[in-house]
MINU-466333 format. One record per residue (C-alpha): residue in three letters; x, y, z. Coordinates in nm, 2 decimals, m for minus. Example, Ala and Ser with C-alpha at 12.3 -4.5 7.8 and 13.67 -1.06 7.14 Angstrom:
<sites>
SITE   res       c1       c2       c3
SITE   ALA     1.23    m0.45     0.78
SITE   SER     1.37    m0.11     0.71
</sites>
This chain:
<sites>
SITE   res       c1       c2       c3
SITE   UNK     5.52     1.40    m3.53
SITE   UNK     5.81     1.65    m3.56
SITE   UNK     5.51     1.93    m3.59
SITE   UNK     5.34     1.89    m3.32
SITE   UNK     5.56     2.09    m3.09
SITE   UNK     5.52     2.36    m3.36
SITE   UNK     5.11     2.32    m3.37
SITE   UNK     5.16     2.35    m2.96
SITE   UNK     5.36     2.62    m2.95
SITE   UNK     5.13     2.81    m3.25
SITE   UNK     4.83     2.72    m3.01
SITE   UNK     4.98     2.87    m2.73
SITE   UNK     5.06     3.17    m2.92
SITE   UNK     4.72     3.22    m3.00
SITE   UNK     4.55     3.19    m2.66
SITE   UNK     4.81     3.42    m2.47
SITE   UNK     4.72     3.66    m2.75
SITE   UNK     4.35     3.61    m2.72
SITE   UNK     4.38     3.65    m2.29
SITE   UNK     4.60     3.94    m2.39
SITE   UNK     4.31     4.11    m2.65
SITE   UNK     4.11     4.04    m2.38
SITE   UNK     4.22     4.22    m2.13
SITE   UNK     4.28     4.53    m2.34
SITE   UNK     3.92     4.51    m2.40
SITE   UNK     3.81     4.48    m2.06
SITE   UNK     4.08     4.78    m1.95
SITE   UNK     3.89     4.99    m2.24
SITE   UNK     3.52     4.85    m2.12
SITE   UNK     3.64     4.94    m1.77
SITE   UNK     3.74     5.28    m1.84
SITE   UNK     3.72     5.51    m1.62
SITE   UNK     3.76     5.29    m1.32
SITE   UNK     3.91     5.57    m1.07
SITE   UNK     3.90     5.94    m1.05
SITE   UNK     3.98     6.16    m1.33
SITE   UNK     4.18     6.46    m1.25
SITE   UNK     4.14     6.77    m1.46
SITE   UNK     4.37     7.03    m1.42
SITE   UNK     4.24     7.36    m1.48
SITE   UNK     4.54     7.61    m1.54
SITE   UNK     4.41     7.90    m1.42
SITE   UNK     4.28     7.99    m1.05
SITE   UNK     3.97     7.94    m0.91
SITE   UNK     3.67     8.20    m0.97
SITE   UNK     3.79     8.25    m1.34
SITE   UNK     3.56     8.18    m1.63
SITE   UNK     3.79     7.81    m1.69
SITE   UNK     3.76     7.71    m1.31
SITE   UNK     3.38     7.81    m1.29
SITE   UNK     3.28     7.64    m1.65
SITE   UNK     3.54     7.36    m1.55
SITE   UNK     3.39     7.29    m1.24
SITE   UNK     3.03     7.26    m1.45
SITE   UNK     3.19     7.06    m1.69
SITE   UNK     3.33     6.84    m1.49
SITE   UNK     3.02     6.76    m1.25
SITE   UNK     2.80     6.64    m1.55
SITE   UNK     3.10     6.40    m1.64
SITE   UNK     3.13     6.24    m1.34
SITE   UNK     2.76     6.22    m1.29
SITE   UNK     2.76     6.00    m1.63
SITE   UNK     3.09     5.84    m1.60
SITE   UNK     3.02     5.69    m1.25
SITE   UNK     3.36     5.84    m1.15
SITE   UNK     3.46     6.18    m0.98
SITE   UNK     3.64     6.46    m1.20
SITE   UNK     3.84     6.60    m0.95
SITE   UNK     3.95     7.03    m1.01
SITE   UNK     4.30     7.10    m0.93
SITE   UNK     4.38     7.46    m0.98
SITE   UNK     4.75     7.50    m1.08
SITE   UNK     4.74     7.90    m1.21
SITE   UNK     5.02     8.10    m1.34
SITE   UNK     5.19     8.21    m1.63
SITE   UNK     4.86     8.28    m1.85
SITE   UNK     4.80     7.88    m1.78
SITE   UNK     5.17     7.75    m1.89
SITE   UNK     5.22     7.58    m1.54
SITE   UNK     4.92     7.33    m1.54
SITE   UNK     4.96     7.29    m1.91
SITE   UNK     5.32     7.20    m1.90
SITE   UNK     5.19     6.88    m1.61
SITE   UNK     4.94     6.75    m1.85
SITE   UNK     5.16     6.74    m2.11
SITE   UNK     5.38     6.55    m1.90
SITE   UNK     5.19     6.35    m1.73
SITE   UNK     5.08     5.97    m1.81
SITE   UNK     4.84     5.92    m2.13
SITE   UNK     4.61     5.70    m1.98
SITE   UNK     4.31     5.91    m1.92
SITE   UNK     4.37     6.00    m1.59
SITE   UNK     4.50     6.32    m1.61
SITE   UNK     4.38     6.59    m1.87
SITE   UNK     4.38     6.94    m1.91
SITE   UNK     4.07     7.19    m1.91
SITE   UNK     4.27     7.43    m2.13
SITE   UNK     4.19     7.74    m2.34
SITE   UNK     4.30     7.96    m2.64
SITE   UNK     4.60     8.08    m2.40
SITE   UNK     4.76     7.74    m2.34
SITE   UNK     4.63     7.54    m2.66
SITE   UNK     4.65     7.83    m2.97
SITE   UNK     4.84     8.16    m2.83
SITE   UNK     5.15     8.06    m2.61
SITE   UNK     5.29     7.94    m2.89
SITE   UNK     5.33     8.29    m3.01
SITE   UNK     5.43     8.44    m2.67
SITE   UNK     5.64     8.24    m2.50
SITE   UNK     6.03     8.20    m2.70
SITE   UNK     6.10     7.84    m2.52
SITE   UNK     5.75     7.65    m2.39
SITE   UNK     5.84     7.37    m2.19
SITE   UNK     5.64     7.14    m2.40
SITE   UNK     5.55     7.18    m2.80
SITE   UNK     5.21     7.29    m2.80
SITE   UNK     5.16     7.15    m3.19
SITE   UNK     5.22     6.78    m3.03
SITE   UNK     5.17     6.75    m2.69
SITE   UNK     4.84     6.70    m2.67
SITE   UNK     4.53     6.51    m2.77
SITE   UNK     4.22     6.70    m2.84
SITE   UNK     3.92     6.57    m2.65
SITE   UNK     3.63     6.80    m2.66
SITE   UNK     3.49     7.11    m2.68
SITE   UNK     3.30     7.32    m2.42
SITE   UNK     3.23     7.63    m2.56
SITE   UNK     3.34     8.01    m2.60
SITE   UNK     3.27     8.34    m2.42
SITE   UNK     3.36     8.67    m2.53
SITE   UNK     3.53     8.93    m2.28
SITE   UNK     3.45     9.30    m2.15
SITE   UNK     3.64     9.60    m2.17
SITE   UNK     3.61     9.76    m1.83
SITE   UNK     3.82    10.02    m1.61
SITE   UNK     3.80    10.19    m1.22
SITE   UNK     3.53    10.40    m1.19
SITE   UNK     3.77    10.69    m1.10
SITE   UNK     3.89    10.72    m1.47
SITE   UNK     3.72    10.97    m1.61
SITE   UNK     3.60    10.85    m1.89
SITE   UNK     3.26    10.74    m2.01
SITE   UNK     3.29    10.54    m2.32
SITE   UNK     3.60    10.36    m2.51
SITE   UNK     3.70    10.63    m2.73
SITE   UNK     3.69    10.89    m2.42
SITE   UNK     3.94    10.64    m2.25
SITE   UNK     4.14    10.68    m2.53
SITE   UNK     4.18    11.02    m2.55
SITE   UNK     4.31    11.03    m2.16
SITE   UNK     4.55    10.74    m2.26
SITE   UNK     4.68    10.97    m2.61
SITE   UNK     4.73    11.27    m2.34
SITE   UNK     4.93    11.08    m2.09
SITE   UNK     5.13    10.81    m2.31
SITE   UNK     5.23    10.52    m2.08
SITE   UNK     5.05    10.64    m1.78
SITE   UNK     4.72    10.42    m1.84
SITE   UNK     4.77    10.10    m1.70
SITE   UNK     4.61     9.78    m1.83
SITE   UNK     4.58     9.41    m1.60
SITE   UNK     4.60     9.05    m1.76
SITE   UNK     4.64     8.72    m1.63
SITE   UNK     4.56     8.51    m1.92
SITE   UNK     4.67     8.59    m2.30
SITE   UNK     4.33     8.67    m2.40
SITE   UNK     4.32     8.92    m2.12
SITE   UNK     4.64     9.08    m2.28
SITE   UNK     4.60     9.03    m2.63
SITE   UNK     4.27     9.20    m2.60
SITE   UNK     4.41     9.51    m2.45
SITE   UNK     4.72     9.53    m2.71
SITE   UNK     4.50     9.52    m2.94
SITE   UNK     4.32     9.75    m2.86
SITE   UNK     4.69    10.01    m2.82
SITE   UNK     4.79     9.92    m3.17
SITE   UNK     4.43     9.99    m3.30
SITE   UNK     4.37    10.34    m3.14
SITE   UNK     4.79    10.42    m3.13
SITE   UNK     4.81    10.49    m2.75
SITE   UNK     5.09    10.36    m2.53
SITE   UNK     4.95    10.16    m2.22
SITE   UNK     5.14     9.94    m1.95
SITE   UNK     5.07     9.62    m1.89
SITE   UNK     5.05     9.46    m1.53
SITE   UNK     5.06     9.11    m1.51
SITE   UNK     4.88     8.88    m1.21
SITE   UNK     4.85     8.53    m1.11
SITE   UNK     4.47     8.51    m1.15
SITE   UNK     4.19     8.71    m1.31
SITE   UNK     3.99     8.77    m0.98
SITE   UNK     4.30     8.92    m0.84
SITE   UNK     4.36     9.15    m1.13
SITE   UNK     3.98     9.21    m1.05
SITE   UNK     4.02     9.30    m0.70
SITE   UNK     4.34     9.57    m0.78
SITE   UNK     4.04     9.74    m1.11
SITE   UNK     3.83     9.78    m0.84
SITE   UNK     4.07     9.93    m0.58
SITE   UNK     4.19    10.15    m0.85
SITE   UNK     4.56    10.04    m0.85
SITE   UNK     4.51     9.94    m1.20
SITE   UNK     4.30    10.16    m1.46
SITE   UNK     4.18     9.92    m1.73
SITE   UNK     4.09     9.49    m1.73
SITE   UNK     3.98     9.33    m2.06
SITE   UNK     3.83     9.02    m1.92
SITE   UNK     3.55     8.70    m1.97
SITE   UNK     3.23     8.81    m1.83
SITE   UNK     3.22     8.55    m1.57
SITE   UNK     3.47     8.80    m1.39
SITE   UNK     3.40     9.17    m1.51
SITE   UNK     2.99     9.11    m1.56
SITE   UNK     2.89     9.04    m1.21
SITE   UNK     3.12     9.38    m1.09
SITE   UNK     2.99     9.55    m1.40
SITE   UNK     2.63     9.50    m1.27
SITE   UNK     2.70     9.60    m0.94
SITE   UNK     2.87     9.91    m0.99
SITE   UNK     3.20     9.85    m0.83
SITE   UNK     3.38     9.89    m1.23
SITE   UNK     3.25    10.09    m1.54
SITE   UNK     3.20     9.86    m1.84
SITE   UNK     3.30    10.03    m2.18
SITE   UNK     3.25     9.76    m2.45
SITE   UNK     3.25     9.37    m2.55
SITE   UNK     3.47     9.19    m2.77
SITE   UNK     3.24     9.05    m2.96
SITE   UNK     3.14     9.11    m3.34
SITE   UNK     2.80     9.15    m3.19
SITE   UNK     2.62     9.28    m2.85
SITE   UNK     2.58     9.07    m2.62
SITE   UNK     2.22     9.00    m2.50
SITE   UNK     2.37     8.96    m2.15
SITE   UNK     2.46     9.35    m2.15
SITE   UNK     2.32     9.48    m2.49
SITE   UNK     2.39     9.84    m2.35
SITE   UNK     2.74     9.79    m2.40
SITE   UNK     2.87     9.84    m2.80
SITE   UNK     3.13     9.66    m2.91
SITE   UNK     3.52     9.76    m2.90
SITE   UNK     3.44     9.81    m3.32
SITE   UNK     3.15    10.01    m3.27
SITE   UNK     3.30    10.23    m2.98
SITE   UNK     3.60    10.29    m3.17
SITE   UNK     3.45    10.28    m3.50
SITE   UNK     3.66    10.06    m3.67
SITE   UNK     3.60     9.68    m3.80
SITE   UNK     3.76     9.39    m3.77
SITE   UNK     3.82     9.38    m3.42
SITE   UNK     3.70     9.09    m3.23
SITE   UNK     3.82     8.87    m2.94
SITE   UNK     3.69     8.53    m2.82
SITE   UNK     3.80     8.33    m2.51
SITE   UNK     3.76     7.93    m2.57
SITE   UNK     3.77     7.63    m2.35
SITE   UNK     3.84     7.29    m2.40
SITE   UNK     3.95     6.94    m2.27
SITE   UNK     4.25     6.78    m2.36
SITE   UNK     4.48     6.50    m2.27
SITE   UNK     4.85     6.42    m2.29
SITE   UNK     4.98     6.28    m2.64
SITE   UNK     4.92     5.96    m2.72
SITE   UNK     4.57     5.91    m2.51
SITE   UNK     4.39     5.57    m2.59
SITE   UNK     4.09     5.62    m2.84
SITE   UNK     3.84     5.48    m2.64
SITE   UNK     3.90     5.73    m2.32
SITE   UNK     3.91     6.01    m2.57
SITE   UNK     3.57     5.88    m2.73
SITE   UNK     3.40     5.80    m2.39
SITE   UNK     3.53     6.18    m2.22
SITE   UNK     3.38     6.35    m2.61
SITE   UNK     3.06     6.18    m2.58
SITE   UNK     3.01     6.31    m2.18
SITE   UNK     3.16     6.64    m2.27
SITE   UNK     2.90     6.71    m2.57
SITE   UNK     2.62     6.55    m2.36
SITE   UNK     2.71     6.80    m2.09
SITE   UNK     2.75     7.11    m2.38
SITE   UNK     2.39     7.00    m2.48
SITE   UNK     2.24     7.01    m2.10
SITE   UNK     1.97     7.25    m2.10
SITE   UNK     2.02     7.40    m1.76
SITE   UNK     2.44     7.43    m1.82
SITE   UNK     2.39     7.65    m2.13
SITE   UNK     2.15     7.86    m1.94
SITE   UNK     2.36     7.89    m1.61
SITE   UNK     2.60     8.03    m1.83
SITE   UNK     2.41     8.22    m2.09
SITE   UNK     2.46     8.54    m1.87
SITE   UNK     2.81     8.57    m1.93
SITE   UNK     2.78     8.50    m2.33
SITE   UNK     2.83     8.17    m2.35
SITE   UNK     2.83     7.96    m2.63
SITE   UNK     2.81     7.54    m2.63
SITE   UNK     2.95     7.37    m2.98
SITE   UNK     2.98     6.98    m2.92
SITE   UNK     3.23     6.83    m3.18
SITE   UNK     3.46     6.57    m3.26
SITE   UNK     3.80     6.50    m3.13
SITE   UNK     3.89     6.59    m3.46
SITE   UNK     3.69     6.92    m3.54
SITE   UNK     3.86     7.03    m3.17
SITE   UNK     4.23     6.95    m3.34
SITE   UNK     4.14     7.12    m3.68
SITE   UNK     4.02     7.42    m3.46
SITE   UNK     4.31     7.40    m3.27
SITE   UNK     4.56     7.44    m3.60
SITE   UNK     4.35     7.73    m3.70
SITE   UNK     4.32     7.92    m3.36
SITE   UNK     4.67     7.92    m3.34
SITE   UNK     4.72     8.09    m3.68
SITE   UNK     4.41     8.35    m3.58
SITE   UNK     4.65     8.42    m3.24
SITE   UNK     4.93     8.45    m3.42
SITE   UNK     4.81     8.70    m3.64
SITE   UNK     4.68     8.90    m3.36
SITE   UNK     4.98     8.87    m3.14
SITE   UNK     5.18     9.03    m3.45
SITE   UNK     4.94     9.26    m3.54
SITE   UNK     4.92     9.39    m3.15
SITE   UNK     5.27     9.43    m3.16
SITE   UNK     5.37     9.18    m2.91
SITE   UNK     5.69     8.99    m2.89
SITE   UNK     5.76     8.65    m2.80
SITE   UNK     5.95     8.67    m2.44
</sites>
């Protein structure tokens, strides 16, 4: 007699535990069950805002549940990083981020407001474009290596824009590779640094194609080269920086991916992966962005982390070898 109040307790136990499994379950079966919000750290028009905004319309499409853009630029993507790395891990808020605020901020910036190595969880991967090196079609100079030469004359004069770290990098790079002093203007956005090439306040812009190509095309800036290892077929006229410089070695890829604050729950990371890779596998979103060199690679959660760890050694390296010191 004296255990039954022990059998009654243990079977009480064991039903609140089974309504509580339950319920987990039917949060995870459930998920999403509101809007997602995706913050995409850079400003709208940019390579991240338009492939974003591509992204995020084939994952609400198969998640029953609007992805909803907000733009928070500034800081080559810092800002909007910083508030998904804050914000609540329950796969409502995540981050469309790229090499600058998931592999080379590390290296640039002395105190980040959040520890990139830790701060996130890797969700998928969209893809990866590589940028163009273009200046104002007053410079007089034709080609890479006649740019160059003006810079070598004048040291310091030459002026280069950036508003992402790929955007910089790129151009440092390109200094410490060739020995020429340039300065570097920073902007909020990419399409504003865009706008000052073309108006000539600025002489040089390293950037995705999704910004330079289209101005490129039309005449309104004069391309010199692509950061690629290899032409691109959307402008095969243009070499590459190692081909106009003739050296090797040089090469500079922009990525993008999704992310999510620390600590996400598994099954909103797998349910976001699968819709992300569906949507890098959509025939008519690789070709919408095939024009600006493009490039889809669905993966794992985990592949995105491991690619993480080694992208941020690759920046690193290129951050030190351009010269550049953390500020």
């Amino acid at each position: 007699m004296k255990n039954k109040p022990i059998a009654g307790h243990l079977i009480k136990l064991s039903v609140g535990l089974l309504i509580s499994l339950s319920c987990t379950l039917a949060l995870a079966d459930n998920y999403p069950s509101k809007p997602i919000k995706a913050i995409v750290p850079f400003a709208a028009g940019s390579a991240t805002d338009q492939i974003g905004r591509a992204f995020a319309a084939k994952m609400a499409e198969a998640l029953g549940q609007p992805v909803v853009i907000e733009n928070r630029p500034g800081a080559n993507g810092m800002i909007g990083a910083d508030l998904v790395a804050k914000a609540p891990a329950d796969g409502y808020t995540i981050l469309f981020g790229t090499n600058s605020t998931n592999a080379a901020l590390k290296s640039l910036v002395k105190n980040l407001p959040y520890n990139q190595d830790t701060a996130f969880t890797p969700i998928g991967y969209f893809g990866s474009v590589p940028l163009i090196v273009a200046i104002n079609n007053d410079v007089p100079a034709k080609s890479l290596n006649g740019f160059v030469s003006l810079a070598k004359a004048d040291p310091g004069k030459m002026t280069f824009a950036y508003a992402s770290t790929s955007q910089r990098v790129s151009s440092e790079m390109i200094a410490s590779a060739t020995d020429i002093k340039m300065t570097g203007v920073s902007y909020k956005s990419g399409p504003n640094a865009m706008t000052d090439l073309i108006g000539g306040q600025v002489n040089m812009f390293t950037a995705d194609f999704a910004v330079t190509l289209p101005q490129v095309q039309a005449g309104k800036i004069r391309g010199l080269a692509v950061t690629s290892l290899k032409r691109s077929p959307a402008i095969p006229e243009l070499p590459t920086v190692n081909e106009a410089l003739g050296i090797k070695g040089y090469e500079l890829i922009a990525f993008f991916a999704a992310f999510g604050p620390t600590g996400m729950p598994t099954d909103a990371v797998m349910k976001l992966n699968k819709v992300i890779n569906d949507a890098a596998k959509s025939k008519d979103l690789v070709e919408k962005f095939s024009a600006m060199g493009f490039e889809s690679q669905p993966g794992t959660p985990e592949a995105l982390g491991q690619k993480i760890k080694l992208e941020t050694v690759k920046w690193a390296k290129a951050i030190k070898e351009a010269g550049m010191q953390p500020e």
